[in-house]
Structure formats: structure tokens, C-alpha cells
C-alpha positions as CSV (number, residue, x, y, z in Angstrom):
1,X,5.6,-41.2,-18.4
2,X,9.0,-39.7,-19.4
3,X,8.6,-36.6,-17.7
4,X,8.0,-38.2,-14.5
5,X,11.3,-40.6,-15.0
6,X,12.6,-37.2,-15.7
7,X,11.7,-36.1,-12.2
8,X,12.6,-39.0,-10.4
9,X,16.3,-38.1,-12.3
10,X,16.6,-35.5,-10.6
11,X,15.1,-35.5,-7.1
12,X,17.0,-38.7,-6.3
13,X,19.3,-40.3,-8.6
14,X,20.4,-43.8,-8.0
15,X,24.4,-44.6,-8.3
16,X,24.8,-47.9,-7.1
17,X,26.9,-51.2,-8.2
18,X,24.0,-52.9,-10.1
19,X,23.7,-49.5,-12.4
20,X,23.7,-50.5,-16.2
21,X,24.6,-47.2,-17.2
22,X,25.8,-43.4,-15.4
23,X,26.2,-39.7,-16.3
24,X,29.1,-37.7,-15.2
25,X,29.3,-35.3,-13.7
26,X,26.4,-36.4,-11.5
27,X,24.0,-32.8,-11.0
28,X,26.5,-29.9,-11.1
29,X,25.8,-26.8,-9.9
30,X,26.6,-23.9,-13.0
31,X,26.7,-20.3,-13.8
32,X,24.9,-18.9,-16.4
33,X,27.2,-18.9,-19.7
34,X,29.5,-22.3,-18.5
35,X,30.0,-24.6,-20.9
36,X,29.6,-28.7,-19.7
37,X,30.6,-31.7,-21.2
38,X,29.0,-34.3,-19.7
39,X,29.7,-38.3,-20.6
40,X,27.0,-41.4,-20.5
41,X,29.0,-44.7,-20.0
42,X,26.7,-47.8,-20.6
43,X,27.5,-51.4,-19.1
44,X,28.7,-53.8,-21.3
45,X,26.5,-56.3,-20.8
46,X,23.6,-54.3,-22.3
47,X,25.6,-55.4,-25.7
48,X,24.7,-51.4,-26.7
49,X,27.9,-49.5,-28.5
50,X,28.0,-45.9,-28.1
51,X,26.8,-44.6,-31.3
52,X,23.5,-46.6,-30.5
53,X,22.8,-43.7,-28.0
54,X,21.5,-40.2,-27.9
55,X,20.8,-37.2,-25.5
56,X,17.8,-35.7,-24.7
57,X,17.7,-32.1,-22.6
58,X,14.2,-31.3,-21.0
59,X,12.9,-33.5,-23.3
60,X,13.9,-32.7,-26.2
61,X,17.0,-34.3,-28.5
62,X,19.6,-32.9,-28.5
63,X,21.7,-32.6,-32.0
64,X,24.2,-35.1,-32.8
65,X,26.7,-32.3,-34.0
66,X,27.1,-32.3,-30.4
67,X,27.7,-35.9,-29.7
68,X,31.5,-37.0,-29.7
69,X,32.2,-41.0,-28.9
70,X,34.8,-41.1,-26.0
71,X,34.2,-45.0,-26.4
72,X,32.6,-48.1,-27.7
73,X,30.2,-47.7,-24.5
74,X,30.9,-44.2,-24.0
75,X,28.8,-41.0,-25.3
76,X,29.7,-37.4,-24.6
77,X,27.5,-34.0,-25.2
78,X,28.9,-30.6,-24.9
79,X,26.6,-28.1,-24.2
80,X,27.9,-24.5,-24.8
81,X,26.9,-21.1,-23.3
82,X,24.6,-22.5,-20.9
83,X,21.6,-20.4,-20.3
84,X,19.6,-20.4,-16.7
85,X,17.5,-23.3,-15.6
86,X,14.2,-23.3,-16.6
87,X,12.9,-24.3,-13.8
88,X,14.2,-24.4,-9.9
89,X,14.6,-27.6,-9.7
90,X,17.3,-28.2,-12.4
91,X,17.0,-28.7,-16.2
92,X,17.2,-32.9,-16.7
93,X,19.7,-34.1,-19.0
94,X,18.8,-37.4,-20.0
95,X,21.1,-40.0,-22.1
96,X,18.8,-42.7,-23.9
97,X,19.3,-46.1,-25.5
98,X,18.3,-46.1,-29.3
99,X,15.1,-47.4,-28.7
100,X,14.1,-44.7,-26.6
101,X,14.5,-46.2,-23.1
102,X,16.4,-44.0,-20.5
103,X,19.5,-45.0,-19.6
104,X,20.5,-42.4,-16.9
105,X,20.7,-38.8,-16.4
106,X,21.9,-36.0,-14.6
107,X,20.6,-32.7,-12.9
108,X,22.1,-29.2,-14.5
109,X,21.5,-26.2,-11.8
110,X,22.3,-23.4,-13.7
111,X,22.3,-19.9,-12.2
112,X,23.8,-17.2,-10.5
113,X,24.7,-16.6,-6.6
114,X,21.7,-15.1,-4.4
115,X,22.8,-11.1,-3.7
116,X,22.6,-9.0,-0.8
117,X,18.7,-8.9,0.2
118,X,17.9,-5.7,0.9
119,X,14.9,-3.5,2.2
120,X,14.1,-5.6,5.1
121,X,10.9,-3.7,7.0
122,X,9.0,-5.6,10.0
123,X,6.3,-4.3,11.6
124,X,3.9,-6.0,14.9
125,X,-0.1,-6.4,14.3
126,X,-1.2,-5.3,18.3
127,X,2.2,-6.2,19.7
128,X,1.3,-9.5,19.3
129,X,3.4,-11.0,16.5
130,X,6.3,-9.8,13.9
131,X,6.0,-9.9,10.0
132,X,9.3,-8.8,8.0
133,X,9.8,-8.8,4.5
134,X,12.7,-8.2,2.0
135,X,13.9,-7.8,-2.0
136,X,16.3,-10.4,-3.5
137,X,18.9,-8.8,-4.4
138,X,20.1,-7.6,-7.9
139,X,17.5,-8.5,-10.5
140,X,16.5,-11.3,-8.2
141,X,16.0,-14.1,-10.2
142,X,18.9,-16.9,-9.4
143,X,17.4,-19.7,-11.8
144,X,17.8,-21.6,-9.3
145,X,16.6,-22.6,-5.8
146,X,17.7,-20.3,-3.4
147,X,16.5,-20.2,0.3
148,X,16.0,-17.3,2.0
149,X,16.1,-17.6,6.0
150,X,15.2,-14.6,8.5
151,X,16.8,-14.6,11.5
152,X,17.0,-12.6,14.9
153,X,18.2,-12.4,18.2
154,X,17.9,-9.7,21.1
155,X,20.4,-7.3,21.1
156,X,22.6,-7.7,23.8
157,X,22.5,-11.5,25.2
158,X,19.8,-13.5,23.2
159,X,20.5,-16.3,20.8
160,X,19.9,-16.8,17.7
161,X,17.0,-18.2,15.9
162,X,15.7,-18.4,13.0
163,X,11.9,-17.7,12.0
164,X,9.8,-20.8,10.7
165,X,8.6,-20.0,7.0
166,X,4.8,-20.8,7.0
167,X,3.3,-22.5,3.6
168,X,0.5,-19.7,3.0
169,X,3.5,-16.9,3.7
170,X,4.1,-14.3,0.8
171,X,7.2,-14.8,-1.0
172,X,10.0,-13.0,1.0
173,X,8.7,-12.9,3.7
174,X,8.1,-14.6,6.9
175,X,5.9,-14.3,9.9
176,X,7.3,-14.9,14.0
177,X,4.1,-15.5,16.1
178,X,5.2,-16.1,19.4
179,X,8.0,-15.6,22.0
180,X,8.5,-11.8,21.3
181,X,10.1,-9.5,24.2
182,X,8.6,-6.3,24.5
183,X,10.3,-3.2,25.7
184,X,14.1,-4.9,24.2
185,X,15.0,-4.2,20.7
186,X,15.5,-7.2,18.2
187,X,18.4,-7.2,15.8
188,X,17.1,-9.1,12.7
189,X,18.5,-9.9,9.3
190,X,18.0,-12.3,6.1
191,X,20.4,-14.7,4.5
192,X,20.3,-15.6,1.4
193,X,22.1,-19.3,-0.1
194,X,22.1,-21.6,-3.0
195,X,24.2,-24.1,-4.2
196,X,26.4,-21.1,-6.1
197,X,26.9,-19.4,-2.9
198,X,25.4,-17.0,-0.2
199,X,24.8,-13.5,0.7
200,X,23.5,-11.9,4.0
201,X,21.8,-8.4,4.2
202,X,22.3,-5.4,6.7
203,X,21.3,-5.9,10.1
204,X,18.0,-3.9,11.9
205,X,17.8,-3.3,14.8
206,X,14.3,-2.5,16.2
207,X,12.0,-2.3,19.2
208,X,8.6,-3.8,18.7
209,X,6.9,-1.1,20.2
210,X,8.8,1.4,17.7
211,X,6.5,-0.9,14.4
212,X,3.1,-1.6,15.8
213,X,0.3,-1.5,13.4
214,X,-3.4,-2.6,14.0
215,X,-6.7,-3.2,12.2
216,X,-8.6,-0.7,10.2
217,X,-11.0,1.5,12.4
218,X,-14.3,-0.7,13.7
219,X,-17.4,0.3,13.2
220,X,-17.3,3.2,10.4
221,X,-20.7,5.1,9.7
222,X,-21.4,7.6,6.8
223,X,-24.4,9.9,7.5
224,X,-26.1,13.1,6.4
225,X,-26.0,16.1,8.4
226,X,-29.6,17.6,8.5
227,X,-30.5,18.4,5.1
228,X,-27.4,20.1,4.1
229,X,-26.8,18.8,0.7
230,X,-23.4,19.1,0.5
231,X,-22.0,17.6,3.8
232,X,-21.4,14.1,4.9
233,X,-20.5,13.0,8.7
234,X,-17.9,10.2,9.2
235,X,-17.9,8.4,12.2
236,X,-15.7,5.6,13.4
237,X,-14.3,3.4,16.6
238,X,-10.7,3.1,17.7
239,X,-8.9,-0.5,17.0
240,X,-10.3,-2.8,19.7
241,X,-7.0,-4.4,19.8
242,X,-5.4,-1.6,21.2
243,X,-8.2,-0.5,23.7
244,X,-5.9,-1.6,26.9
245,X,-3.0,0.1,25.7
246,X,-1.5,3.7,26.0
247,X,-1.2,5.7,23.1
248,X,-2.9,8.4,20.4
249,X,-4.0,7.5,17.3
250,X,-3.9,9.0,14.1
251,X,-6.8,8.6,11.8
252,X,-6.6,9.3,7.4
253,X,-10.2,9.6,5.7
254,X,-10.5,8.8,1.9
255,X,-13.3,9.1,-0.1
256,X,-14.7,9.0,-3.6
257,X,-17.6,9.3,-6.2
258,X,-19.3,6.1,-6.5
259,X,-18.4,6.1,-10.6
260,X,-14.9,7.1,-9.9
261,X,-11.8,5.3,-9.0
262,X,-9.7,8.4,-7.8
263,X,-9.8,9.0,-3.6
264,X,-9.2,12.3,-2.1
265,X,-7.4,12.0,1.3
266,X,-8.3,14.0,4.6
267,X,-5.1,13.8,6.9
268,X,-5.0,16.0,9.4
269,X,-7.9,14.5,11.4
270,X,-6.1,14.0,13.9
271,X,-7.4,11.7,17.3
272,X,-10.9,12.4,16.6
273,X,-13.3,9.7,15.6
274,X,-15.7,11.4,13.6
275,X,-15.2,14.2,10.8
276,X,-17.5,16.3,8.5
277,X,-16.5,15.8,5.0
278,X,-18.1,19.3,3.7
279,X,-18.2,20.9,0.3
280,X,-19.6,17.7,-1.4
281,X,-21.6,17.3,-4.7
282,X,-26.0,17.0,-3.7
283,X,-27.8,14.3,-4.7
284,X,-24.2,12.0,-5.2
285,X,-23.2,8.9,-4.0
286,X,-19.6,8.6,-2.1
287,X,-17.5,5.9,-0.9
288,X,-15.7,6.2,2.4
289,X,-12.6,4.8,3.9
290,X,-10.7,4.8,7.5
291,X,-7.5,4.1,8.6
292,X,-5.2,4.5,12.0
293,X,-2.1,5.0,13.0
294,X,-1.0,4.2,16.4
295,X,1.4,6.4,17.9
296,X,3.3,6.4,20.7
297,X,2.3,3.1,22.0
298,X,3.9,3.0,26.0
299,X,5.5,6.0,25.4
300,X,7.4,5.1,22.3
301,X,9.2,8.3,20.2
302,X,9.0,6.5,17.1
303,X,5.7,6.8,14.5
304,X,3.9,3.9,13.8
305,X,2.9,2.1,10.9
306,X,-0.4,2.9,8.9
307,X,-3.2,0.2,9.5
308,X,-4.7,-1.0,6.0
309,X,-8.1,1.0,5.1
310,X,-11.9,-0.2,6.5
311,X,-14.2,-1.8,4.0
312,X,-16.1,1.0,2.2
313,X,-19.0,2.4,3.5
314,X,-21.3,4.3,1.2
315,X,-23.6,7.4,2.2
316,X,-25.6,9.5,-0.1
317,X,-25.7,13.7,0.2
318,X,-29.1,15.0,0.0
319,X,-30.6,16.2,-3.2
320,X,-30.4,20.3,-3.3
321,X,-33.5,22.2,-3.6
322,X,-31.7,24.9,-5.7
323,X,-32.0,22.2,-8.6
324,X,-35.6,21.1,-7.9
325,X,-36.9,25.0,-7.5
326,X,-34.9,25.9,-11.1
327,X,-36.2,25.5,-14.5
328,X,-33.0,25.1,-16.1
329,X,-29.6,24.3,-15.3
330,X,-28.1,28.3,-15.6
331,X,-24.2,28.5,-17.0
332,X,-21.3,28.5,-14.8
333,X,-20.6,32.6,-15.9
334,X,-24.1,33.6,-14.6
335,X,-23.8,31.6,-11.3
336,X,-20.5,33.4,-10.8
337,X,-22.2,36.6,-12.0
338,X,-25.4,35.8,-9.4
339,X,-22.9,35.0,-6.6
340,X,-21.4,38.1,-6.9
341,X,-23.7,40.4,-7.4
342,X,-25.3,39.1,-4.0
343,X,-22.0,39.0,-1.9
344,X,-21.7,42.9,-2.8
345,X,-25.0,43.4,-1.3
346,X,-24.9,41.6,1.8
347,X,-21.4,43.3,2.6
348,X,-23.6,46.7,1.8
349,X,-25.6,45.5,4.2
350,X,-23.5,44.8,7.0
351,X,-21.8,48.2,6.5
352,X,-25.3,50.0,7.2
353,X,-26.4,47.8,9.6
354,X,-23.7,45.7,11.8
355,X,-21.1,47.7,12.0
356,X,-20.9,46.8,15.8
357,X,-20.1,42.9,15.0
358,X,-16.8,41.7,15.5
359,X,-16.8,39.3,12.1
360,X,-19.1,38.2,9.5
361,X,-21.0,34.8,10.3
362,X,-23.8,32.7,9.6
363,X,-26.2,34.2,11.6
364,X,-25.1,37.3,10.4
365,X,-26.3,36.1,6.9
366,X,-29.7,34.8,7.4
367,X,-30.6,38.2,9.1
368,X,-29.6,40.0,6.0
369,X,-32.1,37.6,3.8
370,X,-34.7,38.1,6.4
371,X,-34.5,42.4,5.5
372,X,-33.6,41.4,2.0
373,X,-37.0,39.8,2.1
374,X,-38.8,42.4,4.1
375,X,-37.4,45.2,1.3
376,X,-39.2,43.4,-1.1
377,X,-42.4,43.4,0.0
378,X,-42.2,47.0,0.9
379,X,-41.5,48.3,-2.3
380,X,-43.4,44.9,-3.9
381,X,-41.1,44.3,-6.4
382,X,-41.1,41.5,-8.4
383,X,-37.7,39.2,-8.5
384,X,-35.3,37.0,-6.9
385,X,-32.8,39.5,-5.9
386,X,-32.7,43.0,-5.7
387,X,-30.0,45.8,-5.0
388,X,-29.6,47.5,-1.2
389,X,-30.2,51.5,-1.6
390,X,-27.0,53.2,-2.2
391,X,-26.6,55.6,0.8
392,X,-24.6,59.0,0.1
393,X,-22.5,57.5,2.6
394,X,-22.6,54.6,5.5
395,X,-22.9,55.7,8.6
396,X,-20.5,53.5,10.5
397,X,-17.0,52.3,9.9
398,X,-17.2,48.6,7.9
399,X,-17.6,45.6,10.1
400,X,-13.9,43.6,11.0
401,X,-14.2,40.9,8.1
402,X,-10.4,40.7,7.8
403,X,-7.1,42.0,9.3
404,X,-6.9,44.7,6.6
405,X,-10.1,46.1,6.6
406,X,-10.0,46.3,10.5
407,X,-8.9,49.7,11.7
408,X,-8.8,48.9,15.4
409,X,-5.9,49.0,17.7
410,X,-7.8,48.0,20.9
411,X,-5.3,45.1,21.8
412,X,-8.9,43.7,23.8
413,X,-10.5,43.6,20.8
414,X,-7.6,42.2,18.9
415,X,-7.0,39.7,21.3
416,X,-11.0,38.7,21.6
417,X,-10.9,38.2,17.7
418,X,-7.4,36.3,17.6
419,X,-8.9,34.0,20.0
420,X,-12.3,33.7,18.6
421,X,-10.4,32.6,15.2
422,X,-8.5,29.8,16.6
423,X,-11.6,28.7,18.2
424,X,-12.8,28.3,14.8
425,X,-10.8,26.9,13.3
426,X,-10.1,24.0,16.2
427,X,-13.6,23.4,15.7
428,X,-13.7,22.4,12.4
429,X,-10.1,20.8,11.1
430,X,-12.1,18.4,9.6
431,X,-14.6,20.0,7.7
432,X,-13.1,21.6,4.1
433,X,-14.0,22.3,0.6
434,X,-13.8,19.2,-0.6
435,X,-14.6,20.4,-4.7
């Protein structure tokens, strides 16, 4: 019951001729380390002399060291080295009859001025609306209740206005949804005020074209490519917000184990709407996210603002049949050793027997295994591998497999394989080594 006469105190005190009793000074406004000496004068006819009386701050008393009597109806406190308000709506100081009854009381705001807010960022969902948001100043805390007002105007003959705060709004921040010029930049700024004083940050100035950011990528899809077990396809649609508008998105890819917490990023996808996330673990569980970034939106210069990321999707690689064909799981030295030993003889190989190609490639490969295979059952011996007869010496210069082993100055041929290469590699931007 007190604590809600406590409120009523301070949200609207009553100082009118029929009051029995008063506190001055009536809700002053304090900085942090004032000290206040605040009086409570009591009518006469309650028939109550001053030393009858006590103080009470938030509820709690308040030591009569710190009483002095002014009067026979008058009581003074002095309250030294005043700390902030414990709450924004003033600390309630409170004089009471010796019974306990309350008498009057007064509201302390003690704080600090608001400072200069500063990072102040906006940015437009689909050109359709403006969300800014800022930093208090300094340390930020005032103590007490500061208000916080966003306001804009067009640049060169609009008026100003101030931006509505909505109740479900984040804190510093506000959100404009309507009557927005397009094509015009906006000069937009925040002002800060209390009952200490007021402080206004830097202007912006800002086109809304120049902040647009949109929803996360529709429709996203995680599949297997064939029965390669260490490849996953990504696919994705563009914003359908922006489907009647001009520009080129940019799209990021994360991803991640399904017992993990840490995403690896893919960021140079570019305006494609798929990717092949490639050099994944078989038999493993990921987690896939998309996001865009619209660019250039009617022809605007500046780079737009990253969209937040898709709900996860989640795709499974295949399980590899190099772990259900083996007995054991071999050491990491032997697989090294293994791979080695059978990248010597394929290269072998393709001294003896492609010299003509212009660069090593897939197909390349699996027509090595097929004579690998062949050899074997010619000479029936028993094994997994085996090694490619040493010839006194090959009979063709080595194939092109780099620029340093090539030893031709044909500039057809070097221009055939220069443009072969960046064929390649626009052909698969997206797929990497993902390990």
C-alpha cells in the first residue's frame, strides 16, 4: 500500500490550499553527486511538532543524524553525495507523521545530461519503409528518463518531422512506415533530452535506394549430387519482394556440421542461385544457410545492406563406399603414402600414353584405371595397386599439366589453354575444398 502512495507521489503530486502538510523543493531535477536539503512543513492544525516526524527515501528511513528541526512544524533532511536514481521515474522521498502515515513527498531525478547519440544507420526493407537506429551517448545510462526522438526531412525543401516511436520498437530505435520519397535523399538525425539538458547527433544524409535490404532467399533446397559423397547442391530463389525491380543480387552460403556451432562462409557466389558445396565429409549431416544482398537497385552506386540468413536447411552427403569396401580404418601416413604412390603412376602414365592432351582431366583419369585394370589381369597379379613398367625412356614429351612443365611457344596453343582455364574456372566459382 505504501509503495503505491509512493507512486502516486511522484507521478502527480497535489499542492493545493487544503494541503495539511508540503515538501520543498517540490521534484528537482539533480546531478549525480549534488547534495539536497529538502524541508517538510506540517499544518498546524494537525497539532503534530516537528520532532514527531521522520523521512523515509524509497522506502526506507532515513537516519535521524540527518534530520535538523527548522521549526516547531518544520523538518529538514540533507542528503549528501547523491547517487543516480534507481529507477527512471525518480527516487520518492517521503516525510511521515510518527505513526507512520505519509504526510507528503517529493520526486528526486538524479542523473546526468543525455550525450551526443552517435552511430545512427537506417536502412529500407523493399523500399517500402525506413528503420534507423543509434547508441546513447557516453556510457549511456542518464538515471533518468531521457527521450530520444528521430527526426528527418528531405534535403533541400521538405519539413520536418519527426518519426512515431512504436511500443514493440527496439530500444533506440524507431521505425517510419509510410510517406517515403524515393529517388531524393533524406537528411535524418536523433535528439536526445531530459530534464538535465539535451544533445543532438550528426546529421545523415541518405537516399533510400542507397540502404535497401530484403528477406532471406525463398525457397532454399539442399540436395546430393549423384552419389558423389562428398558434394552437396545448394539451390535457392531471389527475394520475391524485389522481383519487379532492377538490380543484381549478391548471394553468401554458410554452412555447418550438424554437431557443430562454427559456419564456414562461401562469398563469392556471386548472382547465381544455386552452388556446389564440394569437398564435404561422406555420410555427414550439414546445416545450410542463404542470404542476399541487393545491389544496385535503379541504378544505385552504393552497396546494399546484407538480408538476415534463411532458416536452415539440412541435407545429408552420401555414405562413401571406400569405408564400406575397407576392413579397417588405415592411418592418415598410409593414406598420404597410398595417394602418392598412385598419383606417381598415373602421371607415368600420361607421359607414355597422352602426351597429345592439352591438360590433365577427369576423363583422362578413369582411362588410366581402365589400363591400370587391364595390366592386371594380364600379368594376373594379385593386389589393389600396382606400379606402371619403367620405360628406359618415354617416348613423348610430358603432357601440359602446368605452365612450367609446358615447353610450348605455339601462341595457338597457349591461347587455346589460357582460355580453356578460365572456362574452368567460371564454371565452378562455387564449388571448393571445403575440408
Amino acid at each position: 500500500m505504501i509503495a503505491a502512495v509512493l507512486l502516486v507521489l511522484c507521478a502527480s503530486p497535489a499542492l493545493g490550499s487544503t494541503q495539511v502538510a508540503a515538501v520543498v523543493p517540490q521534484d528537482p531535477a539533480l546531478l549525480i553527486g549534488s547534495t539536497l536539503t529538502a524541508t517538510c512543513s506540517v499544518s498546524s492544525d494537525l497539532g503534530l511538532h516537528a520532532s514527531q516526524l521522520f523521512w523515509t527515501l524509497n522506502g526506507r528511513r532515513l537516519p535521524s543524524a540527518t534530520y535538523s528541526v527548522v521549526g516547531p512544524t518544520a523538518l529538514a533532511v540533507t542528503l549528501p553525495r547523491l547517487s543516480g536514481s534507481r529507477q527512471p521515474s525518480g527516487d520518492n522521498l517521503v516525510c511521515h507523521s510518527g505513526g507512520g502515515h505519509v504526510l507528503a513527498g517529493s520526486c528526486l531525478y538524479v542523473g546526468m545530461p543525455p550525450e551526443k547519440p552517435v552511430n545512427l544507420t537506417c536502412w529500407s526493407r523493399n523500399t517500402k519503409d525506413l528503420t534507423c537506429k543509434w547508441v546513447p551517448g557516453g556510457q549511456g545510462e542518464t538515471f533518468i528518463r531521457t527521450k530520444y526522438t528521430l527526426k528527418y526531412r528531405l534535403r533541400w525543401y521538405g519539413r520536418e518531422k519527426e518519426c512515431e516511436p512504436r511500443g514493440t520498437a527496439e530500444p533506440y530505435s524507431c521505425y517510419i512506415h509510410r510517406d517515403l520519397a524515393l529517388f531524393t535523399p533524406y537528411e535524418i538525425w536523433v535528439e536526445a533530452s531530459n530534464q538535465l539538458g539535451s544533445a543532438t547527433s550528426d546529421v545523415i544524409t541518405l537516399d533510400i535506394l542507397d540502404v535497401v535490404t530484403t528477406d532471406p532467399p525463398a525457397d532454399v533446397r539442399v540436395s546430393r549430387v549423384g552419389e558423389l559423397d562428398d558434394q552437396l547442391t545448394v539451390r535457392w530463389s531471389s527475394p520475391p519482394a524485389l522481383k519487379d525491380f532492377l538490380f543484381q543480387a549478391k548471394y553468401q552460403i554458410r554452412y555447418r556440421l550438424e554437431d557443430s556451432t562454427d559456419w564456414k562462409v562461401v562469398d563469392d557466389v556471386g548472382n547465381e542461385t544455386s552452388c556446389r558445396l564440394a569437398g564435404l565429409r561422406p555420410d555427414t549431416v550439414y546445416f545450410v544457410q542463404v542470404r542476399c544482398n541487393p545491389v544496385g537497385i535503379f541504378g544505385s552506386r552504393k552497396t546494399g545492406i546484407w538480408s538476415e540468413w534463411s532458416n536452415p536447411t539440412a541435407a545429408s552427403t552420401p555414405r562413401s563406399e571406400r569405408l564400406l569396401s575397407a576392413s579397417c580404418d588405415p592411418k592418415s601416413g598410409e593414406l598420404n603414402a597410398a595417394l602418392r604412390r598412385e598419383l606417381k603412376q598415373f602421371f607415368g602414365w600420361v607421359r607414355e600414353h597422352a602426351a597429345g592432351c592439352g591438360g590433365v582431366s577427369i576423363k583422362l583419369y578413369d582411362q588410366w584405371r581402365v589400363w591400370l585394370q587391364k595390366s592386371h589381369k594380364t600379368r594376373n597379379q594379385v593386389g589393389t595397386r600396382a606400379s606402371v613398367p619403367r620405360r628406359a625412356a618415354p617416348r613423348s614429351p610430358p603432357a601440359e599439366t602446368s605452365e612450367e612443365s609446358s615447353p610450348r611457344t605455339d601462341k595457338d596453343t597457349r591461347t587455346h589453354s589460357t582460355s580453356g582455364n578460365r572456362r574452368r574456372r567460371r564454371g565452378s566459382r562455387c564449388e571448393r575444398n571445403t575440408r
